[in-house]
C-alpha positions in Angstrom: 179.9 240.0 -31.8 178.4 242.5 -33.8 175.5 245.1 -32.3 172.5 242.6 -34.5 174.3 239.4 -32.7 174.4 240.9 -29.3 170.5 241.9 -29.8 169.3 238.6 -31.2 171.1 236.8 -27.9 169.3 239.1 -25.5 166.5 237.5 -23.6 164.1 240.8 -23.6 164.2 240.5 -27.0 163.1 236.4 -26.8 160.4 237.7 -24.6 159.4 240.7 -27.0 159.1 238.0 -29.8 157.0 235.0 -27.5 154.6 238.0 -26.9 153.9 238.8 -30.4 153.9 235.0 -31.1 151.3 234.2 -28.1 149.3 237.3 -28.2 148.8 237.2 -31.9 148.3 233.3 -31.9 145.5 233.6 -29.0 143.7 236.5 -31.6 143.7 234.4 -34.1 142.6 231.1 -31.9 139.6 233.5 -31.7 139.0 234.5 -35.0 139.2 230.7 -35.9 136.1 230.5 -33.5 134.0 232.5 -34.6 134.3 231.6 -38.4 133.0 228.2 -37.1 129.6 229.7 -37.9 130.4 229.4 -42.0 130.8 225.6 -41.5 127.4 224.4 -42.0 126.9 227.7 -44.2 130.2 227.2 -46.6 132.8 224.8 -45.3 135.1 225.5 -48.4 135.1 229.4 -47.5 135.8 228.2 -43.7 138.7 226.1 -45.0 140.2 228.8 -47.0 139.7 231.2 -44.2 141.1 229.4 -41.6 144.3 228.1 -44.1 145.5 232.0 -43.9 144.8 232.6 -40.1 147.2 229.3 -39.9 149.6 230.8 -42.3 149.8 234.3 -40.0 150.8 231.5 -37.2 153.3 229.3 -38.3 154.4 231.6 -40.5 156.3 233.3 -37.4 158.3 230.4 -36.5 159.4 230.2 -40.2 160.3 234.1 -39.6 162.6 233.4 -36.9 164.3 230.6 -38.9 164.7 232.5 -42.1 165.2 236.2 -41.3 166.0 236.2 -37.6 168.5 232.9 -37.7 169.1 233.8 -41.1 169.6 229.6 -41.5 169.9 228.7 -44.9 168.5 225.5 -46.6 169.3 224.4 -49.6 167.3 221.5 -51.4 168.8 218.7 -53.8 166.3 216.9 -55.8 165.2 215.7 -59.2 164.4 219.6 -62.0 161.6 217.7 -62.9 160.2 217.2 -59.6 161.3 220.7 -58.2 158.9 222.2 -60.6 155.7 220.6 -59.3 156.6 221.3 -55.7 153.2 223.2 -54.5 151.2 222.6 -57.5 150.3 219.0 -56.5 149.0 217.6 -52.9 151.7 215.6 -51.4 152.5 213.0 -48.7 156.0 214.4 -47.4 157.7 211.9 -45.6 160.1 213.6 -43.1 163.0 212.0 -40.7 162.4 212.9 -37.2 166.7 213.5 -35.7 167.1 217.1 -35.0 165.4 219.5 -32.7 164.3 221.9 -35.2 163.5 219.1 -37.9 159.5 220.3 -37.9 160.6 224.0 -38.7 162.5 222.8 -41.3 159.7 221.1 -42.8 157.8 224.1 -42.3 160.0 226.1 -44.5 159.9 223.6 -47.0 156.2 224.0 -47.3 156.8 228.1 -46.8 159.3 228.2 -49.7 156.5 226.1 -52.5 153.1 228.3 -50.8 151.7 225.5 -49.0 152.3 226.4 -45.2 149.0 227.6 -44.2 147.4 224.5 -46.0 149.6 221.6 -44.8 149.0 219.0 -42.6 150.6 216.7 -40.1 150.0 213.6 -37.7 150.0 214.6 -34.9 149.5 213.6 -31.1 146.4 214.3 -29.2 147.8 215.7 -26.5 149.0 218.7 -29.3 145.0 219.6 -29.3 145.0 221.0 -25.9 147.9 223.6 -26.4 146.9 226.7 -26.8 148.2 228.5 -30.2 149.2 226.2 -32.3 147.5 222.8 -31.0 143.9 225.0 -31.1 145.3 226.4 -34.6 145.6 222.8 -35.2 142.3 221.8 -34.2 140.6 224.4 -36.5 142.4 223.2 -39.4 141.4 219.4 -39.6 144.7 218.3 -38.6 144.8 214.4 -38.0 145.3 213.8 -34.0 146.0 210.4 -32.8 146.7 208.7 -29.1 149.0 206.2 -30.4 147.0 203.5 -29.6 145.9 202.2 -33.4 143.2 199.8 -32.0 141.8 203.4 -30.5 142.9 205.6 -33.4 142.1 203.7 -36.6 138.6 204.8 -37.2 138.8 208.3 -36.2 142.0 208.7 -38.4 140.8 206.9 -41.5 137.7 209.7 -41.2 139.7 212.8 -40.7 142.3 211.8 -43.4 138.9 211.3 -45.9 137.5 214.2 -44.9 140.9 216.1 -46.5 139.4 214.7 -49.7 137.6 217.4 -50.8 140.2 220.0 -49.7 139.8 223.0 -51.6 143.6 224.3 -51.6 146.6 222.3 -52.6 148.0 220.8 -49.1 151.3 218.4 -48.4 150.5 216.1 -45.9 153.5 216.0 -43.1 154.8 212.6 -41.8 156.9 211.3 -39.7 157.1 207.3 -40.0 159.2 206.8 -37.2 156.4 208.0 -34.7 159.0 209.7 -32.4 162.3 211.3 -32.6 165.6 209.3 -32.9 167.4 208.7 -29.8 169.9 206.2 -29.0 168.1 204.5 -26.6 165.3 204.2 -28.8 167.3 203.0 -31.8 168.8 200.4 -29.7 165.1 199.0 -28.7 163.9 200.0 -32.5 166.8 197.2 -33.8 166.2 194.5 -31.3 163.0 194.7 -33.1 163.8 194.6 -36.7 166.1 191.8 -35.8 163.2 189.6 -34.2 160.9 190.4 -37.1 163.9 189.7 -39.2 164.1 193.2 -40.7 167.5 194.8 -42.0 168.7 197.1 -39.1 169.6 200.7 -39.4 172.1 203.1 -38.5 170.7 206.4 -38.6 166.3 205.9 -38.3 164.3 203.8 -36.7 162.2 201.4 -38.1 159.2 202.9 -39.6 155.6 202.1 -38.1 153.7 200.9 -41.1 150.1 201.2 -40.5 149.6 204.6 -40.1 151.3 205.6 -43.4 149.1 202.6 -45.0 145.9 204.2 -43.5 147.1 207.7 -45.1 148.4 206.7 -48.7 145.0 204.2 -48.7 142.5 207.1 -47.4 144.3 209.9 -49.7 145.2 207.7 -53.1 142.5 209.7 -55.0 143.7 213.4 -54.1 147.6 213.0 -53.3 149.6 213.0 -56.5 153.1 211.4 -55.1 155.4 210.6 -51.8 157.8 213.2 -50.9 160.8 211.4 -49.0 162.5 213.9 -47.6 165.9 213.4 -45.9 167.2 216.6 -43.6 171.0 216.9 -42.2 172.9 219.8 -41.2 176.5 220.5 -42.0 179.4 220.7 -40.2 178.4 218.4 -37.7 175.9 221.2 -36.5 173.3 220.1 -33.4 170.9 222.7 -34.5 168.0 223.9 -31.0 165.1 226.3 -31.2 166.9 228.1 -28.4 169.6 228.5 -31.1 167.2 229.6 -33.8 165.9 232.3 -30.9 169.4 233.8 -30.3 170.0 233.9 -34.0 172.6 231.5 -34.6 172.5 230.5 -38.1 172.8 226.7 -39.6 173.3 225.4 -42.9 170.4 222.7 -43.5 170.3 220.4 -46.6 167.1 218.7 -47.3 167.2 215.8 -50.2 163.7 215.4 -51.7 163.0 212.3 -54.5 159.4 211.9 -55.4 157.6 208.5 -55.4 154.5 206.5 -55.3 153.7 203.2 -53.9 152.4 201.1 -56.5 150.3 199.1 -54.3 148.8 199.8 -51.1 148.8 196.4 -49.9 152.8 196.3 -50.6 152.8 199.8 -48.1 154.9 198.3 -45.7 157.5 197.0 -48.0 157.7 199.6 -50.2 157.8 202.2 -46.7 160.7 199.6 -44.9 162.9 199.6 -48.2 162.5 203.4 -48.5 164.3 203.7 -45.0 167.1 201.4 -45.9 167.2 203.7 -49.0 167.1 206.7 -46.6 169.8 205.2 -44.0 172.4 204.6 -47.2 171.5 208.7 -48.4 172.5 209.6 -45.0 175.5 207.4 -44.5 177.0 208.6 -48.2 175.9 212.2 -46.4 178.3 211.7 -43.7 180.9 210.5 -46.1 180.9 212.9 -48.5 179.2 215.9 -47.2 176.6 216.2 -49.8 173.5 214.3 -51.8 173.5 212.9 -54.6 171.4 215.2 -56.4 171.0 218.9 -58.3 171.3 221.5 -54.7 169.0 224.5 -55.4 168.3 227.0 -52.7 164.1 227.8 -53.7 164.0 231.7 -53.1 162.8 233.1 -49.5 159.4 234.5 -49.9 159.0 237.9 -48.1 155.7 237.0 -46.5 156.8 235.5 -43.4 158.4 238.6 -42.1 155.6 241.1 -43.2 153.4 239.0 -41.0 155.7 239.3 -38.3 156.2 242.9 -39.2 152.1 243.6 -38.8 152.0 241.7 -36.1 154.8 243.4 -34.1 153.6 246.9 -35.2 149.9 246.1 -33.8 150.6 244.7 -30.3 154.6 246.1 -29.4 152.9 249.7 -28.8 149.7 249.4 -27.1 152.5 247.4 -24.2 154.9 249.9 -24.6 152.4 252.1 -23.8 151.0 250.1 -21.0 154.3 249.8 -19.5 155.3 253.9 -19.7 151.8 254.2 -17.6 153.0 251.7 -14.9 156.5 253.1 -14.4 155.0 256.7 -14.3 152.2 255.5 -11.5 154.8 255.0 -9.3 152.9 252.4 -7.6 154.7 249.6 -5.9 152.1 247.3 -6.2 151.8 247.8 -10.0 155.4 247.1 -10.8 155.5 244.1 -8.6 152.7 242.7 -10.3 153.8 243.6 -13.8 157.4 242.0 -12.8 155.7 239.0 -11.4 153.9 238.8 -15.0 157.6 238.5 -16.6 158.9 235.7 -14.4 155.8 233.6 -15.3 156.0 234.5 -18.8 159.7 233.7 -18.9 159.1 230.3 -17.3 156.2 230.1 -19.9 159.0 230.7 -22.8 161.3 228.4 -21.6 158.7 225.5 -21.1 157.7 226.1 -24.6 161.5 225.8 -26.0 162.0 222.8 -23.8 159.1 220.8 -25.7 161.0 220.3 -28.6 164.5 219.3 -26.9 165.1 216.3 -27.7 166.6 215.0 -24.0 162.8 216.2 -22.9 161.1 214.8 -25.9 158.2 211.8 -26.1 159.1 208.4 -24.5 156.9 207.1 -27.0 159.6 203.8 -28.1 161.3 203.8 -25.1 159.2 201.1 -23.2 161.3 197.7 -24.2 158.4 195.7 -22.8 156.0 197.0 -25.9 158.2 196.1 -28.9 155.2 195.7 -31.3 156.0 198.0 -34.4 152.4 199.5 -35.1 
């Protein structure tokens, strides 16, 4: 292992980057606060405002997948449609099999300057976390409980309050509602046989009625669908963990651009899709490739310059900090200060383990609620 590797696997160095991450996140949570008070003066100056605190946020977990992984992703899809990628709003529908699949989204939008504008569905209980639930929060991002008697009116009004967005946004989705596990698949094809569905092999079936609501509420301001299909070669079980030690991966991400024809024919059209998407990824196991032009959109330097600001402005006033403590001598002071990197280590760790997939959501695991929402 070269002297880079040997770095990159070090956990001081995971710790070094959580605190620039945490830190900076919790400064800009702040700032987002405070520019509450141009909402009722200029809401499109708030929204612009608060689209490139976002960016200085997620940007850093792009960061660690493209320069500190080094991970490269390269996209096969239609010329035509590659050059309208970030000139248009979007609906980008995602599959949901890999640990890192949301980061890999995230550089999607990154590499076509939509990151700090983009959207998602996301659970409520996301709101609470500090960071990037609260980043989130500030951004109009559309929260849900999962529960679409409880969640239908208060999404249909947060997705039509995105229509007067003043930036070009993609709107993240993923059908399935939760991440593929084989437990899940098995209870997701006992019920696509009793609605007499096709089954498939690599998804599960998508939940219609949310993606109705969205197309429906956004028809006016989105210009097209996005299906978006993400593998990795080689067999590779890409982590976050993995990503933080700097292993690299090779990601291809297939992209064809559509548009439902009629939103009352949402479902159909969203079920045939992932019998369309199931054969892509079957011929991907084949063969090792899409059936499409690969292009690899070029990295953007903005996502490590962020970082780089970021790291600059907060590594030295705790370097400094920590020079004081050791020359105090104190016992007390070292004790506390060693206490504050066990709890910050457990705090890392907690924070990787959210997006492992044997900890993940056991939303579609309960076989006594088969109901496909």
């Amino acid at each position: 292992m070269d002297i880079v590797g040997f770095l990159k696997s070090q956990f001081v160095c995971h710790l070094l980057i959580c605190y620039i991450f945490i830190v900076s996140g919790l400064i800009i949570n702040f700032i987002q606060l405070f520019a509450l008070i141009l909402w009722p003066i200029n809401k499109q100056l708030f929204r612009r405002i608060n689209c490139r605190l976002a960016y200085c946020i997620s940007s850093q977990m792009v960061m660690l997948l493209e320069w500190w992984s080094g991970t490269d992703c390269t996209l096969y899809t239609d010329p035509e449609s590659y050059h309208k990628y970030g000139k248009e709003n979007a609906i980008v529908i995602l599959n949901h099999n890999f640990e890192i699949d949301f980061l890999c989204g995230w550089n999607f939008c990154e590499r076509f300057g939509v990151l700090g504008s983009s959207k998602v569905l996301a659970k409520k209980e996301l709101s609470y976390m500090p960071v990037i639930g609260w980043m989130w929060y500030f951004l109009e991002i559309v929260f849900c409980k999962r529960k679409w008697e409880e969640d239908r009116k208060t999404v249909v009004q947060k997705l039509l309050n995105l229509r007067d967005y003043p930036e070009n946004f993609w709107f993240l989705i993923h059908c399935e509602g939760t991440r593929f596990t084989e437990q899940k698949h098995q209870i997701s094809m006992q019920v696509a046989e009793a609605k007499g569905l096709p089954k498939l092999k690599h998804h599960l079936l998508p939940r219609t009625k949310g993606f109705a609501v969205t197309v429906q509420c956004l028809r006016n301001v989105v210009s097209a669908v996005y299906d978006s299909t993400l593998n990795f070669r080689n067999n590779e079980n890409p982590t976050l963990l993995g990503v933080l030690n700097g292993k690299k991966y090779h990601a291809d991400l297939y992209v064809r651009q559509d548009v439902p024809e009629d939103e009352q024919e949402c479902s159909t059209w969203l079920h045939k899709l992932y019998q369309e998407k199931d054969a892509f990824q079957e011929e991907y196991y084949r063969t090792g490739t899409y059936p499409a032009v690969p292009t690899i959109p070029p990295r953007r330097p903005w996502t490590l310059l962020n970082w780089l600001f970021w790291a600059l402005l907060l590594l030295y006033p705790l370097f400094k900090l920590l020079i004081n403590m050791i020359n105090s001598g104190s016992s007390l002071t070292l004790a506390s200060f060693a206490f504050v990197i066990i709890i910050a280590s457990v705090g890392v760790r907690w924070m990787i383990g959210v997006t492992e997939i044997n900890k993940g959501s056991t939303y579609g695991n309960n076989d006594n609620k088969q109901k496909q929402k």
